[in-house]
Biopython code that builds the backbone (N, CA, C, O; Angstrom):
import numpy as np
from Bio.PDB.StructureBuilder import StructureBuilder

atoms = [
    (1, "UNK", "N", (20.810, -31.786, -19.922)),
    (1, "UNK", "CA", (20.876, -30.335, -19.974)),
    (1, "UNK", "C", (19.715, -29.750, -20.759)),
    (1, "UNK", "O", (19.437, -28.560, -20.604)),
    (2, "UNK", "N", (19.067, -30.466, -21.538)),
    (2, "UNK", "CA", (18.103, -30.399, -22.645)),
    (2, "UNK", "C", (17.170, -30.008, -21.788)),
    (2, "UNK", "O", (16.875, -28.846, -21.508)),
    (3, "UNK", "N", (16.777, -30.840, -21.437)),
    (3, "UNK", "CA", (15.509, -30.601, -20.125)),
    (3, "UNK", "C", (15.518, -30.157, -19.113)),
    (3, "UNK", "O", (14.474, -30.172, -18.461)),
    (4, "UNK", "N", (16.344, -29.758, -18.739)),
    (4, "UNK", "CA", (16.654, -28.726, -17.645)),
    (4, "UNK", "C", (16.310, -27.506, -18.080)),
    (4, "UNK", "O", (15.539, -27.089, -17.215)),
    (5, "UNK", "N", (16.417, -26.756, -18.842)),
    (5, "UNK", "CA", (16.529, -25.733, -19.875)),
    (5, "UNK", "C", (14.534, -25.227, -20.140)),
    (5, "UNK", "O", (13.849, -24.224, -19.941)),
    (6, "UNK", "N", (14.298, -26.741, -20.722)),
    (6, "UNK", "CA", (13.050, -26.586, -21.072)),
    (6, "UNK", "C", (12.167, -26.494, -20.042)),
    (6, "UNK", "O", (11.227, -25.706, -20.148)),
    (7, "UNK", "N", (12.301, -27.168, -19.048)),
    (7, "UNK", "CA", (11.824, -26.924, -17.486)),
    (7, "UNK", "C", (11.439, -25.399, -17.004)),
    (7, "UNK", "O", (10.438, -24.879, -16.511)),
    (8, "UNK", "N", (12.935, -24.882, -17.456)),
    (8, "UNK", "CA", (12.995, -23.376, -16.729)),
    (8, "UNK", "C", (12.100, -22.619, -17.519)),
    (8, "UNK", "O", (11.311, -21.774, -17.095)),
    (9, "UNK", "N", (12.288, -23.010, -18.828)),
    (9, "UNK", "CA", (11.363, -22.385, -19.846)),
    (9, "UNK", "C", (10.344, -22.190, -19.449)),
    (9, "UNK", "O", (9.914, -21.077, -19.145)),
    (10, "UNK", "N", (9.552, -23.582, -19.347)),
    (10, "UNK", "CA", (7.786, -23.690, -18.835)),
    (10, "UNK", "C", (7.223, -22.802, -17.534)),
    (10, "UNK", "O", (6.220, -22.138, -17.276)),
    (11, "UNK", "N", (8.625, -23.237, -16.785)),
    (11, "UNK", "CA", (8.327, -22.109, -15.086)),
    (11, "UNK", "C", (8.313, -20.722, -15.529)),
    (11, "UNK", "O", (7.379, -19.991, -15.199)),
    (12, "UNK", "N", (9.472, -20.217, -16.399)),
    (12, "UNK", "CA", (9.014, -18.731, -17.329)),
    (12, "UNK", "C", (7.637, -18.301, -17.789)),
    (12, "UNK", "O", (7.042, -17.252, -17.540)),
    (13, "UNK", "N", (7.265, -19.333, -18.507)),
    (13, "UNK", "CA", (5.628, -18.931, -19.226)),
    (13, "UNK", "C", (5.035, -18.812, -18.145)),
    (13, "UNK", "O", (4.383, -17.824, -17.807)),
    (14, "UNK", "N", (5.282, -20.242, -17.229)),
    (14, "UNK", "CA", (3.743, -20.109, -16.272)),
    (14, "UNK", "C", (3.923, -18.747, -15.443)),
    (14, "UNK", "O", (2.929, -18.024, -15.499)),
    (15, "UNK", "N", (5.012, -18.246, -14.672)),
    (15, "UNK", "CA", (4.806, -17.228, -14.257)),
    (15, "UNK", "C", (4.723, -16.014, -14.836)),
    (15, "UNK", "O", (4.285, -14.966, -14.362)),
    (16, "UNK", "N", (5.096, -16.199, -15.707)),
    (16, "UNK", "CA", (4.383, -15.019, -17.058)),
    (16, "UNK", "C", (3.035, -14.696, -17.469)),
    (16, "UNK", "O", (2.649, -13.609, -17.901)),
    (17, "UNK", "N", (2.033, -16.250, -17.206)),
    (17, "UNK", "CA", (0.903, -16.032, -17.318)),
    (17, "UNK", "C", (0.260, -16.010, -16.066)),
    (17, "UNK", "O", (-0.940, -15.747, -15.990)),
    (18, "UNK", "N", (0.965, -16.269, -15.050)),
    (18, "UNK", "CA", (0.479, -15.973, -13.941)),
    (18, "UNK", "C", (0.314, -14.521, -13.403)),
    (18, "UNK", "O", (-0.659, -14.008, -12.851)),
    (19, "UNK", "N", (1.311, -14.095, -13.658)),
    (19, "UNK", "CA", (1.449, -12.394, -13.955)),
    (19, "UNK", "C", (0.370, -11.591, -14.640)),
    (19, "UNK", "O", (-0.171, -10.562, -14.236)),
    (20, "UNK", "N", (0.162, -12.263, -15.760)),
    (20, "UNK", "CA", (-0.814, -11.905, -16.900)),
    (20, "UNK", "C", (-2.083, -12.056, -16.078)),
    (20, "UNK", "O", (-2.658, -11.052, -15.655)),
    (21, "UNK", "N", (-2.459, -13.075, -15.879)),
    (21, "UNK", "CA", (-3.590, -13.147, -15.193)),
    (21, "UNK", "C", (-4.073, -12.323, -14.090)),
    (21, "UNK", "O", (-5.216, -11.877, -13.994)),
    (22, "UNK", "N", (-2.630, -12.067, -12.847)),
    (22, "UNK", "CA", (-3.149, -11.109, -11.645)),
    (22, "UNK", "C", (-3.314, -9.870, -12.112)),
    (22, "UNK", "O", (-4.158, -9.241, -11.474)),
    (23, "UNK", "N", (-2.628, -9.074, -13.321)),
    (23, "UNK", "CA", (-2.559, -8.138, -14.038)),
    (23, "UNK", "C", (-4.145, -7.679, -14.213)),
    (23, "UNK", "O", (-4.813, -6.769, -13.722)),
    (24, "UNK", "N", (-4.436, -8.802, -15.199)),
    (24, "UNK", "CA", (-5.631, -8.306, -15.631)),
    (24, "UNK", "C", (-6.416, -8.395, -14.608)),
    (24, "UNK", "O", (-6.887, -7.335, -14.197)),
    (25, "UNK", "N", (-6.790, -9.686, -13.894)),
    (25, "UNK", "CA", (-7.498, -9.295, -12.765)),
    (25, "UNK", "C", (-7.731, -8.213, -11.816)),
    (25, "UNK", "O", (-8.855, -7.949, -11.390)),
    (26, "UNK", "N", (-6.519, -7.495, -11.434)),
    (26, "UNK", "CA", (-6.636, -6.212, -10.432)),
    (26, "UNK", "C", (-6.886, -5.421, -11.364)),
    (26, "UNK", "O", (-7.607, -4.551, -10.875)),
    (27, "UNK", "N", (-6.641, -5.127, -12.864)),
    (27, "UNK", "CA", (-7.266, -3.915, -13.779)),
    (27, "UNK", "C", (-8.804, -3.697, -14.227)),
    (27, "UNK", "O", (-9.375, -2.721, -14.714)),
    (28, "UNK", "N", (-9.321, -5.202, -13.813)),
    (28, "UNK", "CA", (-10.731, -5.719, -14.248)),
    (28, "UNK", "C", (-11.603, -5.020, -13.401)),
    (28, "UNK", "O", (-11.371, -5.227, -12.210)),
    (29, "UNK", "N", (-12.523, -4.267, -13.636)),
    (29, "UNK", "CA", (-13.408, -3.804, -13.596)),
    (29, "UNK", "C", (-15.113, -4.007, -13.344)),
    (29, "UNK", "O", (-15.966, -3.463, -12.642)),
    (30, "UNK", "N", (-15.072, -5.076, -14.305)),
    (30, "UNK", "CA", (-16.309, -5.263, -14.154)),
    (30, "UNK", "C", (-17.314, -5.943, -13.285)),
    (30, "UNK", "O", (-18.448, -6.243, -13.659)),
    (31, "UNK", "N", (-16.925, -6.118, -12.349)),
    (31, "UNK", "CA", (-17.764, -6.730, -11.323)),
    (31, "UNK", "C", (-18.032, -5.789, -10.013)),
    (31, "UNK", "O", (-18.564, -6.227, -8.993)),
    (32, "UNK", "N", (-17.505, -4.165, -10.208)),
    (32, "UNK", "CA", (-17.354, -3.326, -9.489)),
    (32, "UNK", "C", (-18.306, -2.991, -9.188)),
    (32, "UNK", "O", (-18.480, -2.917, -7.972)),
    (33, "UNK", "N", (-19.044, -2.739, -9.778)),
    (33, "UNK", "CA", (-20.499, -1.836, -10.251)),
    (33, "UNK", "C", (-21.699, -2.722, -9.053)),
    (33, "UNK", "O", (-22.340, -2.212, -8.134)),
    (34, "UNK", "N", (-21.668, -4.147, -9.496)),
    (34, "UNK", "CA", (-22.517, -4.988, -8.744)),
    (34, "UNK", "C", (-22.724, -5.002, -6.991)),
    (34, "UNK", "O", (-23.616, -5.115, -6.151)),
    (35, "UNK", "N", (-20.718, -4.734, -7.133)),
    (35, "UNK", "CA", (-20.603, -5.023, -5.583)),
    (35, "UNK", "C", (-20.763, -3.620, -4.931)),
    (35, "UNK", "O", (-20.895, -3.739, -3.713)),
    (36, "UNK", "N", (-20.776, -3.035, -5.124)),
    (36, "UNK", "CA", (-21.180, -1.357, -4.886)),
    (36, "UNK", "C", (-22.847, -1.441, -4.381)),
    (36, "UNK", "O", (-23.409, -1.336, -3.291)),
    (37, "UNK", "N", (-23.318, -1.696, -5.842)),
    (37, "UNK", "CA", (-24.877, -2.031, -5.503)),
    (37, "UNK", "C", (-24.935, -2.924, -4.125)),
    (37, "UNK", "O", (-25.350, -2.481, -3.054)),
    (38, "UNK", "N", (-24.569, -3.925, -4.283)),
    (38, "UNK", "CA", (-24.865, -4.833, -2.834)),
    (38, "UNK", "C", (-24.711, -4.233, -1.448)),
    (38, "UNK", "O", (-25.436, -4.353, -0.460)),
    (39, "UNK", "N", (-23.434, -3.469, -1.647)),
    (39, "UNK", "CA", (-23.332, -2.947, -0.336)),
    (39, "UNK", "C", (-24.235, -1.500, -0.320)),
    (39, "UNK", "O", (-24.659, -1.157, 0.783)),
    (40, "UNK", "N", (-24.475, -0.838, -1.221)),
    (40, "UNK", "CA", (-25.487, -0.165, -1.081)),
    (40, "UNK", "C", (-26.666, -0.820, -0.926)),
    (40, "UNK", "O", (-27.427, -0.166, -0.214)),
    (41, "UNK", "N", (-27.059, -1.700, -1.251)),
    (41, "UNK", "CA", (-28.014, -2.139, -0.745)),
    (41, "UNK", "C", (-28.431, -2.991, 0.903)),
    (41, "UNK", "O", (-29.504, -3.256, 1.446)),
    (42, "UNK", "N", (-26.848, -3.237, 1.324)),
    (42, "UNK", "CA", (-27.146, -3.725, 2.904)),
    (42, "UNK", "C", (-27.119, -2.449, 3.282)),
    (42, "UNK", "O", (-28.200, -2.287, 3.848)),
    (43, "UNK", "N", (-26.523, -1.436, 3.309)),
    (43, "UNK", "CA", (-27.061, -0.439, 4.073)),
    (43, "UNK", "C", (-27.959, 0.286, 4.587)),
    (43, "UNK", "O", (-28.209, 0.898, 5.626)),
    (44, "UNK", "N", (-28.652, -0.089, 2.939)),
    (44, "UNK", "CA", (-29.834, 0.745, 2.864)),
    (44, "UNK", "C", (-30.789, -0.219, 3.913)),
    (44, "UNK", "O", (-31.733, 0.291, 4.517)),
    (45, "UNK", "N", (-30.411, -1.793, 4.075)),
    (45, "UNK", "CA", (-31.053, -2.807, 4.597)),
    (45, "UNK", "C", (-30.926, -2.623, 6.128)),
    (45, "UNK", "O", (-31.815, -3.050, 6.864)),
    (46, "UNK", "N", (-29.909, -2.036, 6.586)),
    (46, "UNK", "CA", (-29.299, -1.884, 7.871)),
    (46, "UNK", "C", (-29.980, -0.333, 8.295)),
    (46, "UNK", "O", (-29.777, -0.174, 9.499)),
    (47, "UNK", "N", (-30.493, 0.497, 7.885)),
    (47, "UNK", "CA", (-31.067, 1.990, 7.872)),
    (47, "UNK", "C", (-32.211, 1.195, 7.788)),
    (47, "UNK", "O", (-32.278, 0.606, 8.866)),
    (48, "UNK", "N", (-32.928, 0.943, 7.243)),
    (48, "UNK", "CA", (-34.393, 0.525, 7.322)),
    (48, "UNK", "C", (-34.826, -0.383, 8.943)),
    (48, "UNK", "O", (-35.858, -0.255, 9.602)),
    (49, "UNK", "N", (-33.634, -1.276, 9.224)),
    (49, "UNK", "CA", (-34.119, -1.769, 10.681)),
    (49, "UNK", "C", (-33.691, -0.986, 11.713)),
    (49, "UNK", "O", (-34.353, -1.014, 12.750)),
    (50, "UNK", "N", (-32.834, -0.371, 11.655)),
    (50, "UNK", "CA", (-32.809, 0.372, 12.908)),
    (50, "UNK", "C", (-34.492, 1.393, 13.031)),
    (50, "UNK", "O", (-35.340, 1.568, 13.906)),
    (51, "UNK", "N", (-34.291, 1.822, 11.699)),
    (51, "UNK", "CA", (-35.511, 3.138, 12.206)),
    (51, "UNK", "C", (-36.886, 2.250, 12.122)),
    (51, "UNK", "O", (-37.952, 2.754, 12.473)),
    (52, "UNK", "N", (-36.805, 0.817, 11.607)),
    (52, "UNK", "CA", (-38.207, 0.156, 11.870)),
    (52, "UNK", "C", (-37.931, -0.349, 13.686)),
    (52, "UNK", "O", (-38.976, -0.348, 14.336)),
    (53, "UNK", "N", (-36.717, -0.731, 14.429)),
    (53, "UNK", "CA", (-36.642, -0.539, 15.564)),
    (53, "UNK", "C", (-36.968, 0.298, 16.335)),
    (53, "UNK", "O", (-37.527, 0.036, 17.400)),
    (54, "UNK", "N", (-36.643, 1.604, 15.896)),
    (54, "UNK", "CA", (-36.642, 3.215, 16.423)),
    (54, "UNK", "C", (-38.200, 3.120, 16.645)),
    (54, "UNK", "O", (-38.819, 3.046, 17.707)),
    (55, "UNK", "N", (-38.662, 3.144, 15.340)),
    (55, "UNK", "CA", (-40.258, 3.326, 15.208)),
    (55, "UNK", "C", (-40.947, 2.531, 16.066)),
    (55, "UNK", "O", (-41.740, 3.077, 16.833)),
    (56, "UNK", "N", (-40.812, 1.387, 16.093)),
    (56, "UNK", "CA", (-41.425, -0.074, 15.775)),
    (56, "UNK", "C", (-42.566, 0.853, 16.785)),
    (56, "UNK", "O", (-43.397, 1.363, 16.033)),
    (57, "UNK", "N", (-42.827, 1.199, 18.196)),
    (57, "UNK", "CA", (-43.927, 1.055, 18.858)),
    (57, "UNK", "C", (-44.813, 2.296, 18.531)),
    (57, "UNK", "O", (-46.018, 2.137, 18.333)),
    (58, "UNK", "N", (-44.271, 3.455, 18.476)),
    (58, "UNK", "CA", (-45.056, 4.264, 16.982)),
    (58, "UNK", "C", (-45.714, 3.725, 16.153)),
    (58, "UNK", "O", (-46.938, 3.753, 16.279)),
    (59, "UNK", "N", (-45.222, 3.182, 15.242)),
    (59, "UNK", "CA", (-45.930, 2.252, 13.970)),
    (59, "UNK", "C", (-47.351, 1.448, 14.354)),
    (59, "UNK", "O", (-48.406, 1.336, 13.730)),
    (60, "UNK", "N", (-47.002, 1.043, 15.392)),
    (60, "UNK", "CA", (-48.292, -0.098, 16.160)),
    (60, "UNK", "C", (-49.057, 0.708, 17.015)),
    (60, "UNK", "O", (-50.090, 0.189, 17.439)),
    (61, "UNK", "N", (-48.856, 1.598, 17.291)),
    (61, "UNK", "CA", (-49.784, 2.718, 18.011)),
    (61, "UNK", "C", (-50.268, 3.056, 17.099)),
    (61, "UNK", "O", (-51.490, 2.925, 17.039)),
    (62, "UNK", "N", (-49.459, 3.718, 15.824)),
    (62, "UNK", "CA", (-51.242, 4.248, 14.758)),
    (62, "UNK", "C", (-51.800, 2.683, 14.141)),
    (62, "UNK", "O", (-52.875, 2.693, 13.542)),
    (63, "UNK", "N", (-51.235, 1.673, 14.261)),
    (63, "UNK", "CA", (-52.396, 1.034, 13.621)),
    (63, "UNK", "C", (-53.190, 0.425, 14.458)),
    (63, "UNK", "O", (-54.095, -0.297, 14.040)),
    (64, "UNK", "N", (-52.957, 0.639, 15.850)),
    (64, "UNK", "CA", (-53.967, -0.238, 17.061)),
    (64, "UNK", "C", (-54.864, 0.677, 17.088)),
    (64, "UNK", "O", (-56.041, 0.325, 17.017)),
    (65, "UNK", "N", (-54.534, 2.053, 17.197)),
    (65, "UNK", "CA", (-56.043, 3.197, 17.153)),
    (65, "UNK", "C", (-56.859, 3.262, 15.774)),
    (65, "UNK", "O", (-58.026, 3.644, 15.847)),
    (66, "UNK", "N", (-56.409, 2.967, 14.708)),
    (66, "UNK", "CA", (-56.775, 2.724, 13.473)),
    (66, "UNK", "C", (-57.704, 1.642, 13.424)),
    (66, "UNK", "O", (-58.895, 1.709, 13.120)),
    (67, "UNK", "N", (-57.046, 0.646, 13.752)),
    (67, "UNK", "CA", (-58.285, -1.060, 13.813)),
    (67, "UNK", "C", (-59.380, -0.501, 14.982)),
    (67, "UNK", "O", (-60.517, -0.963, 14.878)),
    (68, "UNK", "N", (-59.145, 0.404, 16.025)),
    (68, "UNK", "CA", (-60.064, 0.318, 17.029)),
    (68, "UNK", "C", (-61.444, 1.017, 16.431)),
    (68, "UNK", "O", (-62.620, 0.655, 16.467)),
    (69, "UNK", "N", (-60.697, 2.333, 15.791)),
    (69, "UNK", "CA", (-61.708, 3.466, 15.231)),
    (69, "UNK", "C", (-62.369, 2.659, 14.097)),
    (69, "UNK", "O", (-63.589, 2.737, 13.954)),
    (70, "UNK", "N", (-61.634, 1.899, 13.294)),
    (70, "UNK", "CA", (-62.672, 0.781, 12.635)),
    (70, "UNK", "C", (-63.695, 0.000, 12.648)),
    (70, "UNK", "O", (-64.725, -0.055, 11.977)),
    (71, "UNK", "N", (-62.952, -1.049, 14.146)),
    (71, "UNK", "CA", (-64.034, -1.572, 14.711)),
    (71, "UNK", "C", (-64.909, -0.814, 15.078)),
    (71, "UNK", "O", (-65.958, -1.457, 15.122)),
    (72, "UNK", "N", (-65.090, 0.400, 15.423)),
    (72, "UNK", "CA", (-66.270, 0.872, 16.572)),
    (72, "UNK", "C", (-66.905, 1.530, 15.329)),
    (72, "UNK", "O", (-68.052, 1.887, 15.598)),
    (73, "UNK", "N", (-66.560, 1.800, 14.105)),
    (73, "UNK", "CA", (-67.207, 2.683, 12.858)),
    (73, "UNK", "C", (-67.879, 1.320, 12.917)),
    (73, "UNK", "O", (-68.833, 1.233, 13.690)),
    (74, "UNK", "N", (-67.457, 0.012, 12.072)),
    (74, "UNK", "CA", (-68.274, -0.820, 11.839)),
    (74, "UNK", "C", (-69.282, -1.614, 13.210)),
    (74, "UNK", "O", (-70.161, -2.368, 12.794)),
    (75, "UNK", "N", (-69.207, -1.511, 14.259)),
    (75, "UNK", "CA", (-69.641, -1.850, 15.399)),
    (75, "UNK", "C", (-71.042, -0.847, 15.321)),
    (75, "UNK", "O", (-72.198, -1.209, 15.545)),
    (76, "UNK", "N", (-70.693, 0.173, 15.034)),
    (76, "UNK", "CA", (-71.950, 1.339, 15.101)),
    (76, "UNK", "C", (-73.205, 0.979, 13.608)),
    (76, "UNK", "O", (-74.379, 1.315, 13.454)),
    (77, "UNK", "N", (-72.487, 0.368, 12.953)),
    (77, "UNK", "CA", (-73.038, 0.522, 11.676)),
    (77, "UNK", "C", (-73.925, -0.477, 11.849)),
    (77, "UNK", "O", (-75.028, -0.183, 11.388)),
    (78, "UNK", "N", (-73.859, -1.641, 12.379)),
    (78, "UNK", "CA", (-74.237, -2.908, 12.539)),
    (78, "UNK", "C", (-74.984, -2.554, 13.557)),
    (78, "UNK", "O", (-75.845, -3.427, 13.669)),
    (79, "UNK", "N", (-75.155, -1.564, 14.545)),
    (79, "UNK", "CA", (-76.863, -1.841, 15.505)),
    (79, "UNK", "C", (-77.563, -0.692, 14.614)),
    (79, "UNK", "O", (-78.747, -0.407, 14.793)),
]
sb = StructureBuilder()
sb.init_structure("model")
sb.init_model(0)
sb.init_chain("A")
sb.init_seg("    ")
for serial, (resi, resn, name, xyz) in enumerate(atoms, 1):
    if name == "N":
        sb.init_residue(resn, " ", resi, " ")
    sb.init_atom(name, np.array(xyz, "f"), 0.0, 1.0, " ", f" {name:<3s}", serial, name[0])
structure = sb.get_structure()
């Protein structure tokens, strides 16, 4: 009967500190801040490729007329 008793006891604490533990865990805070950032930051990661998609052949149109007007500045310079 002794140990029967003390048994129930131990299953008491542990789910007592098991309690304790999910407690504090869902009140815990501090790792909030980080994960906020992250997902602000895939978004911001997910907004940047679409409109580098959107863009993409824009983007390479000013720099193909850019290298051309280059070449032909330095092409001229050289005869």
């Amino acid at each position: 009967p002794l140990n029967c008793s003390s048994r129930m006891a131990d299953e008491t604490a542990g789910r007592l500190n098991m309690q304790n533990f999910l407690t504090k865990l869902w009140n815990d805070e501090s790792g909030q801040d980080l994960v906020e950032y992250a997902l602000l930051l895939a978004l911001i990661a997910v907004a940047a490729i679409a409109v580098i998609g959107l863009l993409g052949g824009s983007i390479r149109e000013v720099f193909t007329e850019t290298q051309e007007e280059l070449d032909g500045a330095l092409a001229g310079e050289a005869t």
